[in-house]
C-alpha positions as CSV (number, residue, x, y, z in Angstrom):
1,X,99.0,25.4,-45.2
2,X,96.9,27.3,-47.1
3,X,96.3,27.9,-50.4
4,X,94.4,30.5,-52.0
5,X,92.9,30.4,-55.8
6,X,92.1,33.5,-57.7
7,X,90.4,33.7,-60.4
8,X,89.5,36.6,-62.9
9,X,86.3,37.7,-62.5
10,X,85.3,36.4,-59.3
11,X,88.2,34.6,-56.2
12,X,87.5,31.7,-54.4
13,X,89.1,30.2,-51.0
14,X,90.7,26.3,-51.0
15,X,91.6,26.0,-46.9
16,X,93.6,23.4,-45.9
17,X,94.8,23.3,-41.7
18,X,94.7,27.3,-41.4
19,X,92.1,29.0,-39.2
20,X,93.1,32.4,-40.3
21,X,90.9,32.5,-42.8
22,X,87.5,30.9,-41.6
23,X,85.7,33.9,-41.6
24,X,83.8,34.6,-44.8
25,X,84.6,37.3,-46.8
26,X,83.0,39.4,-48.4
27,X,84.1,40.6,-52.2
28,X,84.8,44.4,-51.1
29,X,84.9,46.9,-54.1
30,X,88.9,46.5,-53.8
31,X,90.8,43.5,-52.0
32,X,94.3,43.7,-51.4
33,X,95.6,40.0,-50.6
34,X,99.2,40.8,-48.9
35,X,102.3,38.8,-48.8
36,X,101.7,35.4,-49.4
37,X,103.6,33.1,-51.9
38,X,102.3,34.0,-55.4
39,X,101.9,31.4,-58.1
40,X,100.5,33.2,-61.0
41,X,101.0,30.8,-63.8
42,X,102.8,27.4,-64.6
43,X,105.5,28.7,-66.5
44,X,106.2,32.2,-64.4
45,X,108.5,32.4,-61.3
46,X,107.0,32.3,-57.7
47,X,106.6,36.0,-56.2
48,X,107.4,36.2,-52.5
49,X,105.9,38.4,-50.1
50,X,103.3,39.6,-53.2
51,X,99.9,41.6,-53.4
52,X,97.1,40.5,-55.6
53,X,94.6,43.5,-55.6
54,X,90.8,42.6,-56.4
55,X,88.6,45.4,-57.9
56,X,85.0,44.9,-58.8
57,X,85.5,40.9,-58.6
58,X,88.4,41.2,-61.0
59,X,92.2,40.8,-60.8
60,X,93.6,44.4,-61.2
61,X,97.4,43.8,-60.1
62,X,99.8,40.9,-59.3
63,X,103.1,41.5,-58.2
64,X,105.8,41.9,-55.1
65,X,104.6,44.5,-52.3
66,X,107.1,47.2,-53.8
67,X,105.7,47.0,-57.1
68,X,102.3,46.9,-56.4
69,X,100.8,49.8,-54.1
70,X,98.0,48.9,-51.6
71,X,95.0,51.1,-52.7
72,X,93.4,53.6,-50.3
73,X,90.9,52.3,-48.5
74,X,90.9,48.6,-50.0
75,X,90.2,46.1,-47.6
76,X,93.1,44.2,-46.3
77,X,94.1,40.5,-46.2
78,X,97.2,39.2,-43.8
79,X,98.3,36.3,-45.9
80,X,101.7,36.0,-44.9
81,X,103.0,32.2,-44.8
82,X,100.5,31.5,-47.2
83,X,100.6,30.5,-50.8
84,X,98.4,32.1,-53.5
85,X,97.8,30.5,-57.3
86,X,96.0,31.3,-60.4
87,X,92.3,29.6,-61.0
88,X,91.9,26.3,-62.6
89,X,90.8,25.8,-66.1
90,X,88.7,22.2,-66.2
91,X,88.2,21.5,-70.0
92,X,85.9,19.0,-69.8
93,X,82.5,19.5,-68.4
94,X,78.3,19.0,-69.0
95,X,75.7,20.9,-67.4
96,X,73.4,18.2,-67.9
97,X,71.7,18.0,-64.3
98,X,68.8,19.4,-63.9
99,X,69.6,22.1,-61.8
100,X,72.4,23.3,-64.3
101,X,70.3,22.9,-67.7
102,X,67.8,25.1,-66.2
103,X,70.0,27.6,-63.9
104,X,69.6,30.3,-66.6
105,X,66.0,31.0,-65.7
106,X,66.1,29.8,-62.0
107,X,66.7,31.5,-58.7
108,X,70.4,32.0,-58.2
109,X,70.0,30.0,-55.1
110,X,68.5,27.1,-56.3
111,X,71.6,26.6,-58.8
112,X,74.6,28.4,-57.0
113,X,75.5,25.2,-54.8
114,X,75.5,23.5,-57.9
115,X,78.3,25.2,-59.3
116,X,80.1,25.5,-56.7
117,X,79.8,21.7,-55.2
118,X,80.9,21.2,-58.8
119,X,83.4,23.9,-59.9
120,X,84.3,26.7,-58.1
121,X,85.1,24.5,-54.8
122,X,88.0,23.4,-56.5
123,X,89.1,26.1,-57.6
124,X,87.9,26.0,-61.4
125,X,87.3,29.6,-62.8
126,X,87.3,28.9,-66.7
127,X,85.7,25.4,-67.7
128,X,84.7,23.9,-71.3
129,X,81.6,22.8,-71.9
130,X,81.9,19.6,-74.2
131,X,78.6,19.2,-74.7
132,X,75.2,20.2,-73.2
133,X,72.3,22.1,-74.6
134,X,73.5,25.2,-76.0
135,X,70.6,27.3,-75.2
136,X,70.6,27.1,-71.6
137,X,74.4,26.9,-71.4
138,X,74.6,30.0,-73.1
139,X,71.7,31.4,-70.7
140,X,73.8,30.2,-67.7
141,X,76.8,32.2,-69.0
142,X,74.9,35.4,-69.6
143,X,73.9,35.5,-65.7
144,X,77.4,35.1,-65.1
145,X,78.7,37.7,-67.0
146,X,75.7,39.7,-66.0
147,X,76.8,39.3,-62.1
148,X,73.5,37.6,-61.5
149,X,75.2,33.6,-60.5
150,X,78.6,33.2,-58.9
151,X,80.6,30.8,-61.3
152,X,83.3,30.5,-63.8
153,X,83.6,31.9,-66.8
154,X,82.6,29.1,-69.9
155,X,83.3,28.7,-73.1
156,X,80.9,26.4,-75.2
157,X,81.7,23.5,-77.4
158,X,78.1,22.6,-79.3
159,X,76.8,20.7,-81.7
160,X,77.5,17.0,-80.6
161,X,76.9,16.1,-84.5
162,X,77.3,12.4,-85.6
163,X,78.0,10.1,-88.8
164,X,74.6,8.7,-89.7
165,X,73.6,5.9,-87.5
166,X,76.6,6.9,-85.5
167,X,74.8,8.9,-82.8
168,X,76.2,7.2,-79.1
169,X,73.8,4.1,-77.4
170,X,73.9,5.4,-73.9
171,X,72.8,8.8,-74.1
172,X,69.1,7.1,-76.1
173,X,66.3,8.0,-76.6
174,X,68.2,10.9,-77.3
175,X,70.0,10.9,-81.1
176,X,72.1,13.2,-82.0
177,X,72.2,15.5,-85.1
178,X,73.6,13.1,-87.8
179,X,75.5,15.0,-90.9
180,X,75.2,13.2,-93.8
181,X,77.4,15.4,-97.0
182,X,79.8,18.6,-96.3
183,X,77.2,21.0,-97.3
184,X,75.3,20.3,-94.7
185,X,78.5,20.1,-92.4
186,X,79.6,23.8,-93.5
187,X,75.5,25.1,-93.2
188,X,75.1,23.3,-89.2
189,X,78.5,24.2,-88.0
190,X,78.2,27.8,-88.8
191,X,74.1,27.7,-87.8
192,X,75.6,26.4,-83.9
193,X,78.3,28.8,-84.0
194,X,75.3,31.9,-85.1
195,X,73.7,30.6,-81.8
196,X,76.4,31.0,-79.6
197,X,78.4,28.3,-79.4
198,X,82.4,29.0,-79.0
199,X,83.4,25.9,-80.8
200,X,82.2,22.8,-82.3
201,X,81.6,19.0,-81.0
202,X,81.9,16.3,-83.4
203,X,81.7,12.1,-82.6
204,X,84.2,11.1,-84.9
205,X,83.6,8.5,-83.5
206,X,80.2,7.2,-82.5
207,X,79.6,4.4,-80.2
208,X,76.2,3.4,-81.5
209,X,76.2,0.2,-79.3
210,X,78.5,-1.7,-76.8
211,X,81.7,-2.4,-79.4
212,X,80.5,-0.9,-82.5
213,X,81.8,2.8,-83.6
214,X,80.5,4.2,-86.6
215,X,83.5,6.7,-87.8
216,X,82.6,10.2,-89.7
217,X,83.6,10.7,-93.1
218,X,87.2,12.7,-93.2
219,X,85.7,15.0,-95.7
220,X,82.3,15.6,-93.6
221,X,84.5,16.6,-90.8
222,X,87.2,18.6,-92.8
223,X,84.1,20.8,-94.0
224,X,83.1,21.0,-90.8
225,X,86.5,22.2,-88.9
226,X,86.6,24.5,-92.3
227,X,83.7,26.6,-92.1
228,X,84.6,26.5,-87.9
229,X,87.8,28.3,-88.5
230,X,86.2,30.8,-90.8
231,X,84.9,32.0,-87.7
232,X,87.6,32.1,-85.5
233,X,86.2,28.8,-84.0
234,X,87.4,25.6,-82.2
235,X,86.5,21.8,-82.7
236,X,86.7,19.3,-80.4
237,X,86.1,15.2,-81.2
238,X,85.3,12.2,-79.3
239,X,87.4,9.5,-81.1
240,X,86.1,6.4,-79.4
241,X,88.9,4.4,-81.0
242,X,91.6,4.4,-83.4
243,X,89.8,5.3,-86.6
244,X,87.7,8.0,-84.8
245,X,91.1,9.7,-83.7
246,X,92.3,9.2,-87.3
247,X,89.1,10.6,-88.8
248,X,90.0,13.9,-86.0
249,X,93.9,14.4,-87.4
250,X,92.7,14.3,-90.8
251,X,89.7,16.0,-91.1
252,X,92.3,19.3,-89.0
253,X,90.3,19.2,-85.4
254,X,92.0,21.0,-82.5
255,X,91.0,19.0,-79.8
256,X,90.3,15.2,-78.6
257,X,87.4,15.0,-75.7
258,X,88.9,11.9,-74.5
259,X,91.6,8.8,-74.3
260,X,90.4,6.2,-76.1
261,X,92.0,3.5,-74.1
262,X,91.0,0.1,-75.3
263,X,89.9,-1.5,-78.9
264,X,88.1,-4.3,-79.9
265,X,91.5,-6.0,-81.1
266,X,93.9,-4.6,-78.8
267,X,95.6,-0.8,-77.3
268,X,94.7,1.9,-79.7
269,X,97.4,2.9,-82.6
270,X,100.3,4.4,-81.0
271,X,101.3,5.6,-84.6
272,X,98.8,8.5,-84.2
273,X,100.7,10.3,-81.7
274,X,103.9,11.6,-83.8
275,X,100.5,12.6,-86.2
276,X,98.8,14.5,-82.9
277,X,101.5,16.3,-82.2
278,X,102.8,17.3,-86.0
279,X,99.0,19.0,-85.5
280,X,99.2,20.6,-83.2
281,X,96.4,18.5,-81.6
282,X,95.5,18.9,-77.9
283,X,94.4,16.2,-75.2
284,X,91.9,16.0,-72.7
285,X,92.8,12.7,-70.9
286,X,89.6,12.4,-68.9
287,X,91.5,9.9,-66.7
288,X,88.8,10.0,-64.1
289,X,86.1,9.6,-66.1
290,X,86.9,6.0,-67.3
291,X,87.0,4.6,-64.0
292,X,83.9,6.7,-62.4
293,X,81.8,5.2,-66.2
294,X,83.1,1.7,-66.0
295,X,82.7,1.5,-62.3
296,X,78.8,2.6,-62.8
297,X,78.7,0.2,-65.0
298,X,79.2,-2.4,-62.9
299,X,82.8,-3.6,-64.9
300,X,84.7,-5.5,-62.6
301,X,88.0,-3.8,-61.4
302,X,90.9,-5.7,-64.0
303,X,88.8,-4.0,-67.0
304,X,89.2,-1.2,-65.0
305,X,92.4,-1.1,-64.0
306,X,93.1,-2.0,-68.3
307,X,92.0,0.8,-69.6
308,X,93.6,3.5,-67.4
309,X,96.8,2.0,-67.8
310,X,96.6,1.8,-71.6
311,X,95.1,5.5,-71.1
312,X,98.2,6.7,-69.0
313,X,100.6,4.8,-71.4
């Protein structure tokens, strides 16, 4: 089987026990991809024996081979038996290696096998970046745009701002822009967004050592989330418990970076989730990420095993 991933702007191959395709190819000026198995989205039927025709790097048409006409001169891809899906969105991610922070001023080759060891490989052609610095994120996604790096297209969450004394103990000696009074909320939020940032990153809740959170002010973060959405803008928060995630609801973010799986005294407050979803609140699980973190941090595999099922529950 076979399955191929396209994504706008740029395709990308995922082979799995098919030799058809072992050849590299090239991105032609137009690609026709014929009659494989379509999958363009979650919620839209599967199109059999379908064309998906590539112009420029972009998606120009999706649909059945009677609807869709193969364009003169296009270069031509047997796919039949095959199956063909939209991109992957991964809505959690840091360009925080070296290689990544500076790939906006490096050779494409030094950083291209970066992204795609860490992205495009699997298929991801739209990512959010939850944090990293703005500047040469932003750099990164101009040389994509620009044609200049193979890679997804990303949108950028910034900021990282904390409650005073809140900023997190394991990414030190860095610290983290505290906000201290809504004024200043309002004036940095729409300073990050003037920069280029898509959306906003707030710690809610900050772990500012090994079982201690420092939670941001509801009203700090509901001037924050206001001036965002004056520009069109998201927020995201890391809760890091209960009272974080409360803090999030309250204060109108759109977006929780993570589970927050255990608390000092017991599972988190189920409670919230009726609130979440009266919000309109979104979820990025990061279910992987607690077990990759705990395991490098030597945690022994029953406080492993506790907090993903309290995560998946």
């Amino acid at each position: 089987m076979l399955v191929v991933i396209i994504g706008l702007g740029y395709w990308t191959w995922m082979m799995v026990n098919d030799r058809r395709l072992e050849r590299k190819v090239s991105i032609a000026r137009e690609l026709a991809l014929v009659g494989a198995t379509i999958y363009p989205s979650p919620g839209a039927p599967e199109i059999s024996n379908g064309v998906v025709v590539v112009r420029d790097g972009g998606i120009a048409a999706v649909g059945t081979k009677d609807d869709v006409p193969l364009p003169a001169g296009a270069e031509v891809l047997d796919c039949a038996g095959l199956f063909l899906t939209a991109g992957f969105w991964n809505s959690h991610v840091h360009f925080m290696p070296w290689r990544l922070a500076a790939a906006g001023w490096l050779p494409e080759f030094v950083s291209a096998g970066e992204i795609r060891d860490m992205l495009t490989r699997y298929g991801f052609v739209h990512v959010l970046d939850t944090g990293s610095w703005l500047g040469s994120t932003a750099r990164l996604r101009e040389r994509m745009a620009q044609g200049l790096l193979p890679g997804p297209d990303i949108r950028i969450a910034s900021g990282s701002f904390v409650a005073p004394a809140g900023s997190p103990y394991y990414v030190w000696p860095i610290r983290l822009p505290a906000l201290k009074t809504a004024a200043e909320a309002r004036e940095r939020v729409l300073r990050t967004l003037d920069a280029g940032a898509d959306g906003i990153k707030l710690f809610t809740g900050g772990m500012a050592a090994p079982g201690s959170v420092v939670v941001m002010d509801t009203d700090i973060v509901r001037a924050a989330t206001t001036a965002a959405r004056e520009r069109g803008a998201f927020v995201v928060a890391h809760p890091a418990n209960s009272a974080g995630a409360r803090a999030a609801i309250e204060g109108g973010v759109d977006i929780l970076a993570h589970t927050f799986p255990l608390e000092r005294d017991g599972p988190w407050d189920r409670s919230l989730i009726p609130r979440m979803q009266q919000a309109g609140m979104a979820l990025i699980p990061t279910m992987k990420l607690w077990e990759y973190e705990l395991r490098r941090a030597g945690q022994d595999r029953a406080m492993i095993e506790r907090w993903i099922q309290v995560a998946q529950d």
